[in-house]
N, CA, C and O of each residue as an XYZ file, in Angstrom:
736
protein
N     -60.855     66.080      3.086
C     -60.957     65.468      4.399
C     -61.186     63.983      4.205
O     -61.846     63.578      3.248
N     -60.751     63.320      4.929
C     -60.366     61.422      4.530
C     -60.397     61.210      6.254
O     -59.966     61.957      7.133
N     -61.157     59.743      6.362
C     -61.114     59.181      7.401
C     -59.872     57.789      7.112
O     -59.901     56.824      6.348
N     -58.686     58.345      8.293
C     -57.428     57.674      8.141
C     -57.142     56.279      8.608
O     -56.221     55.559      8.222
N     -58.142     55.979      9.568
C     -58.098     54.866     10.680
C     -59.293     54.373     11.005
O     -59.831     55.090     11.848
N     -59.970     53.402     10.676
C     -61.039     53.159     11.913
C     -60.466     52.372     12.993
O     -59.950     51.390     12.458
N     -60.275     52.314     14.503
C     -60.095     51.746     15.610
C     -60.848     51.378     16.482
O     -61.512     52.198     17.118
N     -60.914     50.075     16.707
C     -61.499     49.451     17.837
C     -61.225     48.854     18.736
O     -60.611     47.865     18.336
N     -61.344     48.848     20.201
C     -60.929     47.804     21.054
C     -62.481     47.303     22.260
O     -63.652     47.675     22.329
N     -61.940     46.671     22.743
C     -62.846     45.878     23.944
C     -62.280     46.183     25.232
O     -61.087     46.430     25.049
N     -62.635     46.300     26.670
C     -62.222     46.974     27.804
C     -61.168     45.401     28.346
O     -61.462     44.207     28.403
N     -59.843     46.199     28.673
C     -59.275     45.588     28.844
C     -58.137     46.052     30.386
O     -58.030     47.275     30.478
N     -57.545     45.456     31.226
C     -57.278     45.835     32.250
C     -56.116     46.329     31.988
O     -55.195     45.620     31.582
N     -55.968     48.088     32.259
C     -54.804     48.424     31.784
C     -53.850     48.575     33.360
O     -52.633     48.728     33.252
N     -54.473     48.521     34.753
C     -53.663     48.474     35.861
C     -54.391     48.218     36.617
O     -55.455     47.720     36.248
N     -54.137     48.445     38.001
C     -54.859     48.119     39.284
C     -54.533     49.055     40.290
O     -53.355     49.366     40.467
N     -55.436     49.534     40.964
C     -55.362     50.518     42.241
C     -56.349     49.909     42.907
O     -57.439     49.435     42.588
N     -55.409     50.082     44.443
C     -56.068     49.175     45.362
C     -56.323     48.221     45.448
O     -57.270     47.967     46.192
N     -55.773     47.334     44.882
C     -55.655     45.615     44.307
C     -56.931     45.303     43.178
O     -57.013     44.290     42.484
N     -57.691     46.212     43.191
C     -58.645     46.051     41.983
C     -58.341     46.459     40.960
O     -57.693     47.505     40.925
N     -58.775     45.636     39.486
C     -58.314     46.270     38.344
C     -58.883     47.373     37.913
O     -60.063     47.502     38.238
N     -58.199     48.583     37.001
C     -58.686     49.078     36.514
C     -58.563     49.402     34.871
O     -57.756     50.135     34.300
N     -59.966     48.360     34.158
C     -60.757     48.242     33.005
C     -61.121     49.442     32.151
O     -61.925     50.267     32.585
N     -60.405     49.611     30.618
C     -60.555     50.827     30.151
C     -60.911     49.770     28.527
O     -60.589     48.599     28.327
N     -61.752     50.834     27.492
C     -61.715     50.643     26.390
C     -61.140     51.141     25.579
O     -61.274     50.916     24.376
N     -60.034     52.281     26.324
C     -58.890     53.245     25.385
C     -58.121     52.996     24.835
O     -57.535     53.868     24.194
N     -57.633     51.402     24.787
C     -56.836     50.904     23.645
C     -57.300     50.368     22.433
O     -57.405     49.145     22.525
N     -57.601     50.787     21.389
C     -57.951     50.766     20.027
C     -56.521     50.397     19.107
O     -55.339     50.733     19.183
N     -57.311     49.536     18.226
C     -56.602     49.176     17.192
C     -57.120     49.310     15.857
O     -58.327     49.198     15.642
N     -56.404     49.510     15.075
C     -56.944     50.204     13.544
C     -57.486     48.597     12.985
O     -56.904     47.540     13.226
N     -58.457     48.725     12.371
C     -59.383     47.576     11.389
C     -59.268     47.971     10.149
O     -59.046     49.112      9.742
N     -59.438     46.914      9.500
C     -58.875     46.554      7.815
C     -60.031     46.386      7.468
O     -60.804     45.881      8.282
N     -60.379     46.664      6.493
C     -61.981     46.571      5.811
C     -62.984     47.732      6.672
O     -62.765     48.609      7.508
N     -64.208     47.194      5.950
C     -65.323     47.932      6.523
C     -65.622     47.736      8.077
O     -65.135     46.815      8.733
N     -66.461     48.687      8.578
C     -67.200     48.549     10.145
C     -68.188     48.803     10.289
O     -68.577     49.952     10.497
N     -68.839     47.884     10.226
C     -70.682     48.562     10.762
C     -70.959     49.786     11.829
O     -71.097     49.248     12.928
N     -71.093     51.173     11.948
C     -71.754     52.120     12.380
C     -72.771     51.699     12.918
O     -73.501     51.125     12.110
N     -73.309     51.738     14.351
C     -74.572     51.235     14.627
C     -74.739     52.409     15.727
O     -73.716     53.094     15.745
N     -75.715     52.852     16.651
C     -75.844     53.738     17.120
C     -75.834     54.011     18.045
O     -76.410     54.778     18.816
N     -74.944     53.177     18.011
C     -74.319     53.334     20.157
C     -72.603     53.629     20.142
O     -71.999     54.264     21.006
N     -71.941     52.924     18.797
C     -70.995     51.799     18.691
C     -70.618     51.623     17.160
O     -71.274     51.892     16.154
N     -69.429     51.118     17.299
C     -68.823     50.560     16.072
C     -68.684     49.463     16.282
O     -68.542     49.175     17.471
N     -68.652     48.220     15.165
C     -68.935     46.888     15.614
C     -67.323     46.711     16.120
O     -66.417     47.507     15.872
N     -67.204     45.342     16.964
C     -65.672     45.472     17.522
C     -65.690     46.357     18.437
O     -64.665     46.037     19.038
N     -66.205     47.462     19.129
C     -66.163     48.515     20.291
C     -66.743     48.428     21.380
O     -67.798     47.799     21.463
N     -66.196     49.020     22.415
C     -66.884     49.009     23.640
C     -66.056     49.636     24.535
O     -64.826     49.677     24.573
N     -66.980     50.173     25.330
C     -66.553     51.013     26.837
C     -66.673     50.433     28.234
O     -67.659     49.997     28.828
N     -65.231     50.558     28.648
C     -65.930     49.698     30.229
C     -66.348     50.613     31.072
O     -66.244     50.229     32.237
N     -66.921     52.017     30.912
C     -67.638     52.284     31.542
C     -68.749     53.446     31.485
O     -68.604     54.643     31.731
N     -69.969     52.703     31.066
C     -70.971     53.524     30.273
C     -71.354     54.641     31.468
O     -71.990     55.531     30.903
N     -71.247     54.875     32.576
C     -72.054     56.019     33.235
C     -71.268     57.195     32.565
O     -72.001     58.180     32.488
N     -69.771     57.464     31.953
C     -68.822     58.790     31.579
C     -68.742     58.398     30.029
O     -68.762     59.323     29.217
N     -68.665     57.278     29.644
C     -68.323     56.842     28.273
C     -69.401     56.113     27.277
O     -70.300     55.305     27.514
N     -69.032     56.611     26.291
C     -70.541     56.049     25.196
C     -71.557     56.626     25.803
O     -71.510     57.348     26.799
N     -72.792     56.187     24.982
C     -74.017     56.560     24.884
C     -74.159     57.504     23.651
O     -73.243     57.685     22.850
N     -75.346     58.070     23.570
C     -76.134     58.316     21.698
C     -75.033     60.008     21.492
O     -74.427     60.276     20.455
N     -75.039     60.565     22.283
C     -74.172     62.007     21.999
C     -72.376     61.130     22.215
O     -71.571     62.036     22.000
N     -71.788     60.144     22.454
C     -70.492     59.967     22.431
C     -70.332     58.570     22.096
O     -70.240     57.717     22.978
N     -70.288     58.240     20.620
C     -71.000     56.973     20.082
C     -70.187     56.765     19.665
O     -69.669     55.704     20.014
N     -69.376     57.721     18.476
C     -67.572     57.647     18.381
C     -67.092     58.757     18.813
O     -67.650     59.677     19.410
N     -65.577     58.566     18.342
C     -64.677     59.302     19.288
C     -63.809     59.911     17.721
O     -63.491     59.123     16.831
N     -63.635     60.876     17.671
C     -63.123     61.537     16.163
C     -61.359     62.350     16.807
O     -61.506     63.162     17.720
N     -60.221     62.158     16.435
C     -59.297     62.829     16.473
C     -58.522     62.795     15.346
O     -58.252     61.683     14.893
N     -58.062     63.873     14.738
C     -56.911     64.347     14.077
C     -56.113     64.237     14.110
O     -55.502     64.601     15.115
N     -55.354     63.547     12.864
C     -54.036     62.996     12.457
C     -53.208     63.899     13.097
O     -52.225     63.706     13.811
N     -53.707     64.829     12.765
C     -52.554     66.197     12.608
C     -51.979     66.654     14.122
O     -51.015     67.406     14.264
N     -52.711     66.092     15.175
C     -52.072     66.253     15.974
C     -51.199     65.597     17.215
O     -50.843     65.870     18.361
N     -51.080     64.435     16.119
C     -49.930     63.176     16.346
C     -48.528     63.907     16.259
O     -48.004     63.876     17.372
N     -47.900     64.421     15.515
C     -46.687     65.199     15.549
C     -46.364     65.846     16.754
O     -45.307     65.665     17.358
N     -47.516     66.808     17.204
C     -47.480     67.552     18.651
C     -46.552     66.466     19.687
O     -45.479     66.547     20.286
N     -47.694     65.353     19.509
C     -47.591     64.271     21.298
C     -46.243     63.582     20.944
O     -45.375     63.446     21.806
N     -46.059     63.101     19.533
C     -44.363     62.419     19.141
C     -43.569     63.161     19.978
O     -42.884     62.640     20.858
N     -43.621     64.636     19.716
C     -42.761     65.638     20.155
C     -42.393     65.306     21.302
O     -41.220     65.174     21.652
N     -43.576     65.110     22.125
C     -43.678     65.686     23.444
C     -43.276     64.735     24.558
O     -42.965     64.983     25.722
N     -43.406     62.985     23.564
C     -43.104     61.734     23.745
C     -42.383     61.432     23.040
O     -43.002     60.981     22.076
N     -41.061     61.370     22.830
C     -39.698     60.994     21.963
C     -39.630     59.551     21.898
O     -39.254     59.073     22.968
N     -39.829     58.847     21.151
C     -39.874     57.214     21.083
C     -40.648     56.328     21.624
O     -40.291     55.205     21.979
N     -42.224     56.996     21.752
C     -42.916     56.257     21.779
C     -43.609     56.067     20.824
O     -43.897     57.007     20.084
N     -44.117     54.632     20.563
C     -44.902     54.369     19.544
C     -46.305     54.873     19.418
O     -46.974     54.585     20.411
N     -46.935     55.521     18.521
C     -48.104     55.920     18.485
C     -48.815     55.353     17.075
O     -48.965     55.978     16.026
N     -49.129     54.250     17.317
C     -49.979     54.105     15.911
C     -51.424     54.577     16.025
O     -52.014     54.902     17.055
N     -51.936     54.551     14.637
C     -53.390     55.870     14.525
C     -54.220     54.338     16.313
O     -54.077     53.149     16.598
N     -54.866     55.377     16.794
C     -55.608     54.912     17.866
C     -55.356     55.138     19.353
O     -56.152     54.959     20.274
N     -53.835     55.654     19.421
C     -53.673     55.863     20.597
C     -54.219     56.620     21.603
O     -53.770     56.605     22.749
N     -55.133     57.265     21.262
C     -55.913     58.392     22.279
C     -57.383     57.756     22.550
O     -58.364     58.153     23.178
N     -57.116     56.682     21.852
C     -58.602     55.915     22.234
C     -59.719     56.266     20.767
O     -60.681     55.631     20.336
N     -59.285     57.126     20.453
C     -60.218     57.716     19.432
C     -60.991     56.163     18.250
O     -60.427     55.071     18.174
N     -61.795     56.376     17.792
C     -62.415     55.056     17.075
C     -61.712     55.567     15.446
O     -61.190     54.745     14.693
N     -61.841     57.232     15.077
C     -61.665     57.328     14.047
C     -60.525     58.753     13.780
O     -60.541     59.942     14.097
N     -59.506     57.765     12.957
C     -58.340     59.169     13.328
C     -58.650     59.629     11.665
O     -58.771     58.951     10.645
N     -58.723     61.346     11.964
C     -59.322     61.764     10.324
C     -57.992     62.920     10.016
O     -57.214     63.379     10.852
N     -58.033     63.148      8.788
C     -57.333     64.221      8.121
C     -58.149     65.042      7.537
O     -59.141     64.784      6.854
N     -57.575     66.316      7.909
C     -58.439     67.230      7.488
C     -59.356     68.276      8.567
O     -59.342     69.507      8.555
N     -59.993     67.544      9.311
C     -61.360     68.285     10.384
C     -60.799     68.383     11.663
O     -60.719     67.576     12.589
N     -60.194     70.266     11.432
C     -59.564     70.150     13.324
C     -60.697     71.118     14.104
O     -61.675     71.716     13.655
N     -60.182     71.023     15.384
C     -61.537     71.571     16.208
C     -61.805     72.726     15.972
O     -63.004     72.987     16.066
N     -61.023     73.693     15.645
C     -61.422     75.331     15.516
C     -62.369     75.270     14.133
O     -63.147     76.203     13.940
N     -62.315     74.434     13.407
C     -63.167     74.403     12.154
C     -64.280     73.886     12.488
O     -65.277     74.208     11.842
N     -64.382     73.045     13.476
C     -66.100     71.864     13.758
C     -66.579     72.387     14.784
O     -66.017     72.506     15.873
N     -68.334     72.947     14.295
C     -68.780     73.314     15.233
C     -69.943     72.294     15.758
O     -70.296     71.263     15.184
N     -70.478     72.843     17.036
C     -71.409     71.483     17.439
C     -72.367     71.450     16.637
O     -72.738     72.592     16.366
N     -72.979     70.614     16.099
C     -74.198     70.142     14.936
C     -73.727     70.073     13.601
O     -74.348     69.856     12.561
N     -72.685     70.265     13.778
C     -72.302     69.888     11.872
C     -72.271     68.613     11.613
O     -71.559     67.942     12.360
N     -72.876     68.033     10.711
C     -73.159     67.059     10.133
C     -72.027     66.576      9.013
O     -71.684     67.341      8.111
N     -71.471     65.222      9.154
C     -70.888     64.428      8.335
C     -71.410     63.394      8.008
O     -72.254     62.723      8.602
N     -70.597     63.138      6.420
C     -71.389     61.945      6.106
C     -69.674     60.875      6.106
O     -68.655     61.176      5.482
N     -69.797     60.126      6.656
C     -68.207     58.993      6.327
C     -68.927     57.434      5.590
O     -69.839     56.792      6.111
N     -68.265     57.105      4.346
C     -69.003     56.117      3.626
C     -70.530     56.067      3.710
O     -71.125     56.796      2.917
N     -71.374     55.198      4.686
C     -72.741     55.291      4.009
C     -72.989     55.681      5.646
O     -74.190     55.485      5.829
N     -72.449     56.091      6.754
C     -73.118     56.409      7.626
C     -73.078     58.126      7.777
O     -72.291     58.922      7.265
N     -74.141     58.347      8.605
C     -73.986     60.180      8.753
C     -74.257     60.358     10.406
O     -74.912     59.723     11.233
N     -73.445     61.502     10.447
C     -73.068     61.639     12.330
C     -73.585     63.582     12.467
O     -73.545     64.391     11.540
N     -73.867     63.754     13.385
C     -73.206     65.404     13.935
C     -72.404     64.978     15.166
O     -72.600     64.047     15.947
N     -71.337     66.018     15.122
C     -70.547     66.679     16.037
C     -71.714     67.042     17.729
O     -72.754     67.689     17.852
N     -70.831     66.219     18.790
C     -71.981     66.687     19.697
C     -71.095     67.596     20.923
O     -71.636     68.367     21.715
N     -69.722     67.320     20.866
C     -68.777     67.490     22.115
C     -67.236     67.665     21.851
O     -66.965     67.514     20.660
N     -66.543     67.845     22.369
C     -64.795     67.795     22.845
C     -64.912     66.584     23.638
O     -65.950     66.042     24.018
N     -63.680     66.225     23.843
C     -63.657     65.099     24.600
C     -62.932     65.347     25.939
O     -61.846     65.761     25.532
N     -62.859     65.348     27.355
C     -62.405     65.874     28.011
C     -62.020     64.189     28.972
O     -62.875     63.494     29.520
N     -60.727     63.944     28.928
C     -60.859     62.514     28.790
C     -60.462     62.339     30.448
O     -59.807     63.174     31.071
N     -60.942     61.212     30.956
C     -60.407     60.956     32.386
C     -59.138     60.422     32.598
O     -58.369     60.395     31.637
N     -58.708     59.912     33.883
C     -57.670     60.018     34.589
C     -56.936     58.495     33.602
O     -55.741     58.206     33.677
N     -57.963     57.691     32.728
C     -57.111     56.698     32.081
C     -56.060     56.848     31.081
O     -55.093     56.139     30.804
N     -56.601     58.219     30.493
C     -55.586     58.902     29.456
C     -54.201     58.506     30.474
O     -53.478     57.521     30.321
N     -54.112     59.204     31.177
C     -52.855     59.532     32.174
C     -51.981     57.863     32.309
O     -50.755     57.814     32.213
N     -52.869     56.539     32.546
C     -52.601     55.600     32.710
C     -52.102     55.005     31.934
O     -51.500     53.958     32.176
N     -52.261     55.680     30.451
C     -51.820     54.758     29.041
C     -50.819     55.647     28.778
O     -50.002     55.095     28.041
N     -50.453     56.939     29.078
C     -49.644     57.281     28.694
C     -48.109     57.270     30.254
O     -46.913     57.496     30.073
N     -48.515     57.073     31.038
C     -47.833     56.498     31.989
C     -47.638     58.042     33.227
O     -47.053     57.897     34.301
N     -48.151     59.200     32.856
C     -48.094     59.845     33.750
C     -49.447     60.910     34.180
O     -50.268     61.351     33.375
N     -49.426     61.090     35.186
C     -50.983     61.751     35.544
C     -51.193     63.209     35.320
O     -52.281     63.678     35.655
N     -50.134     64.116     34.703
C     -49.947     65.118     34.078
C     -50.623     65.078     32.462
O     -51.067     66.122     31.984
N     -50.648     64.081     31.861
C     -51.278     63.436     30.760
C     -52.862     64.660     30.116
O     -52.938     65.431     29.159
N     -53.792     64.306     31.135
C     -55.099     64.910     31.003
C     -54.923     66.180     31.145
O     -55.346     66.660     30.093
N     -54.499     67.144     31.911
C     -53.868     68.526     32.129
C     -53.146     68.284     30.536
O     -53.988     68.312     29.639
N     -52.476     68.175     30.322
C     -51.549     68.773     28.903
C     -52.537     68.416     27.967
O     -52.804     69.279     27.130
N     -53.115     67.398     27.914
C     -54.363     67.531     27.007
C     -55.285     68.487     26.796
O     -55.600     68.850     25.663
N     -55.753     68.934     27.797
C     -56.567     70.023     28.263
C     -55.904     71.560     27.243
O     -56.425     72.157     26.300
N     -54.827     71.739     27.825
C     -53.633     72.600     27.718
C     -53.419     72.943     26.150
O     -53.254     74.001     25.542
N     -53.508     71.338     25.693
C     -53.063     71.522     24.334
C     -53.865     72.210     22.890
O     -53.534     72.682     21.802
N     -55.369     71.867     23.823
C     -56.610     72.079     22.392
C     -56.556     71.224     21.658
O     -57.089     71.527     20.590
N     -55.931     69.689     21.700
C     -56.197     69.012     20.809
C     -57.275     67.844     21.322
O     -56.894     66.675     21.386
N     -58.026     68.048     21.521
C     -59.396     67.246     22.357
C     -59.834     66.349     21.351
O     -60.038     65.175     21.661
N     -60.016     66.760     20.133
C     -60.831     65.548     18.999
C     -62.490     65.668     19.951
O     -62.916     66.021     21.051
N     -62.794     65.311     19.121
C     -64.609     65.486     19.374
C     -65.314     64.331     18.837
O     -64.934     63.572     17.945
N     -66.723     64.299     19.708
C     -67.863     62.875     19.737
C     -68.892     63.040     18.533
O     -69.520     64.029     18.157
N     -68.859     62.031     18.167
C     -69.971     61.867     17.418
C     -71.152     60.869     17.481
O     -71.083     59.705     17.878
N     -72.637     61.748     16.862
C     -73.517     60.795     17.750
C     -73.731     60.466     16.065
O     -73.200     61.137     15.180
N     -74.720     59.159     15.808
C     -74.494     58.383     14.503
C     -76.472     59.073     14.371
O     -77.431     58.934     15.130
N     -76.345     59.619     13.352
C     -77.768     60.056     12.807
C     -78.090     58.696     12.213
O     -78.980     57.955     12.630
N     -77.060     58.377     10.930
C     -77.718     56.809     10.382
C     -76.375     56.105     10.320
O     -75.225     56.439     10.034
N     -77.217     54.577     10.847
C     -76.155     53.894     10.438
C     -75.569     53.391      9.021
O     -76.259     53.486      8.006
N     -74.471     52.936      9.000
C     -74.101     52.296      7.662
C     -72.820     51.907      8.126
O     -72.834     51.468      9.276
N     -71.424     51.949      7.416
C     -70.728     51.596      7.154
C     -69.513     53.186      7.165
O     -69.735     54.381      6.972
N     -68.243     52.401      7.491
C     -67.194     52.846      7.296
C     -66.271     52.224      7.044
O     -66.175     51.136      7.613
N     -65.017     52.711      5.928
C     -63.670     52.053      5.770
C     -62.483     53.339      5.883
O     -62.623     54.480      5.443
N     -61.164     52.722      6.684
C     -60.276     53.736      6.345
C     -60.080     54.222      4.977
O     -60.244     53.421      4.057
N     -59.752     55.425      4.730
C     -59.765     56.376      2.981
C     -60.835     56.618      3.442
O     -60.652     57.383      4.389
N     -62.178     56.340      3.280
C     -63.322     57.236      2.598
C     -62.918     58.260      3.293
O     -62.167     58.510      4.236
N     -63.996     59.060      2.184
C     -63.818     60.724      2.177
C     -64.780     61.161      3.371
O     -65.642     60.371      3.755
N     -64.653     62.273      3.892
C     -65.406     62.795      5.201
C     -65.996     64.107      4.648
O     -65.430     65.199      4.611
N     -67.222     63.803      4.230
C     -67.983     65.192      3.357
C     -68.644     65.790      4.712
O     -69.146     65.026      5.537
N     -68.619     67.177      4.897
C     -69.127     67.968      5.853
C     -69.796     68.580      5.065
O     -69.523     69.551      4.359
N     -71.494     67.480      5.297
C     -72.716     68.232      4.238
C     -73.400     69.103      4.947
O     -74.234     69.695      4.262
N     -73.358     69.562      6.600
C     -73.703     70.709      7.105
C     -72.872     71.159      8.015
O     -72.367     70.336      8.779
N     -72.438     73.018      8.181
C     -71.639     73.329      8.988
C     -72.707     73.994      9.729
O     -73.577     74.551      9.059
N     -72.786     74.029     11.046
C     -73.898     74.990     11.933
C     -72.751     76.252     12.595
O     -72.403     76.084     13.764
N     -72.297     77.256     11.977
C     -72.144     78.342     11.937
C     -72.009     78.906     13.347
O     -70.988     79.265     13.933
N     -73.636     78.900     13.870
C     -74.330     79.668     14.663
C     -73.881     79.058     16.121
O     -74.248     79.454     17.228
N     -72.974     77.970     15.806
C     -72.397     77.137     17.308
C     -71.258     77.427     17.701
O     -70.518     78.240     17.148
N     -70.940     76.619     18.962
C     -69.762     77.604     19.214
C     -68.764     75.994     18.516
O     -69.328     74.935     18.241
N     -67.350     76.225     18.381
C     -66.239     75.112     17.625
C     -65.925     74.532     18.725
O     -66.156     75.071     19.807
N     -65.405     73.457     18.629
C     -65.054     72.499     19.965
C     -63.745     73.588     20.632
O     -63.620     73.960     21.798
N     -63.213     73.786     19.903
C     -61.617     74.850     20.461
C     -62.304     75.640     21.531
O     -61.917     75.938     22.662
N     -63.112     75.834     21.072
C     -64.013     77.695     21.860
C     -64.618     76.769     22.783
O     -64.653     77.512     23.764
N     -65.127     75.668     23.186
C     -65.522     75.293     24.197
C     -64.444     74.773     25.319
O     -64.551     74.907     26.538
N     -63.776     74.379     24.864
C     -62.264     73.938     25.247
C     -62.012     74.736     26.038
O     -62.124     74.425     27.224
N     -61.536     76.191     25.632
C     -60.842     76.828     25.830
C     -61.902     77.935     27.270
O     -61.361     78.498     28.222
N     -63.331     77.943     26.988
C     -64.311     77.893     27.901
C     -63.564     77.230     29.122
O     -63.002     77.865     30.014
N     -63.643     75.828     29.025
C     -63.731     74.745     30.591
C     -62.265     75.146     31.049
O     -61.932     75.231     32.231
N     -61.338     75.408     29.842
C     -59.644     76.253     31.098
C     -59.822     76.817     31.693
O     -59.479     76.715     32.871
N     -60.764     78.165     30.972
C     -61.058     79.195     32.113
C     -61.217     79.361     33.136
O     -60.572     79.834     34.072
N     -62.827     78.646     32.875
C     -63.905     77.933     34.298
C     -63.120     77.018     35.206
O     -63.662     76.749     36.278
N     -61.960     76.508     34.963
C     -61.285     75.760     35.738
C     -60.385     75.931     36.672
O     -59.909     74.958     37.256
């Protein structure tokens, strides 16, 4: 397991409804070198809107390489470089049916647990240009999951992603996922 990407962006106006803009931090861009882990945040990051986004249980945002092929598919010539889902850190290796809530990683010198799925709002829909967007997300099981930062340190794209505790006894982000379809 290898962390492929670190991505960051700053809230930036991706449209306007109702003549007001509307300010998202879902465009991320991959960083070269290291990133300070701090415990809100990755340095370079931010959310424009802390009442749904960020805070200590959704501090980063974790998605899988692996399920870039799916959305290519599904989007024929659009560009997707690692970051497009907003995610801070695109990894290889750790998909949701394997991560359960409280498992603990360590990425370079910082260590996180798993706190959530990501169940993303109506901006997904806005970056990808249609409002069907969040529904097929939903749909798909490929949610990627939050991480809250136990300690800070450091991250670089490559390092390795050691999963020094699995909590068993939890339910996997998939199985919660697949919970909120139900209930829905």
């Amino acid at each position: 397991m290898r962390l492929l990407s670190v991505n960051v962006g700053t809230p930036r106006e991706m449209a306007r409804s109702r003549g007001r803009p509307v300010l998202s931090g879902i465009i991320k861009e991959p960083v070269q070198g290291p990133v300070i882990v701090r415990k809100l945040n990755l340095d370079g990051d931010r959310q424009a809107d802390l009442s749904v986004h960020g805070g200590e249980d959704k501090a980063v945002y974790a998605y899988p390489s692996e399920h870039y092929g799916y959305w290519r598919e599904r989007f024929p010539g659009r560009d997707m470089p690692w970051g497009t889902f907003g995610e801070n850190f695109t990894t290889e290796g750790l998909l949701e049916n394997e991560v359960h809530i409280g498992d603990r990683l360590v990425i370079g010198s910082a260590e996180f647990a798993v706190t959530q799925p990501r169940f993303p709002c109506y901006k997904l829909g806005i970056r990808f240009e249609t409002n069907t967007m969040v529904k097929w997300f939903l749909e798909s099981e490929r949610s990627g999951f939050y991480l809250k930062v136990l300690g800070e340190g450091q991250v670089r794209a490559g390092d390795a992603i050691k999963h020094v505790r699995a909590n068993r006894h939890s339910e996997t982000i998939t199985s919660i996922v697949r919970m909120v379809k139900r209930s829905g």
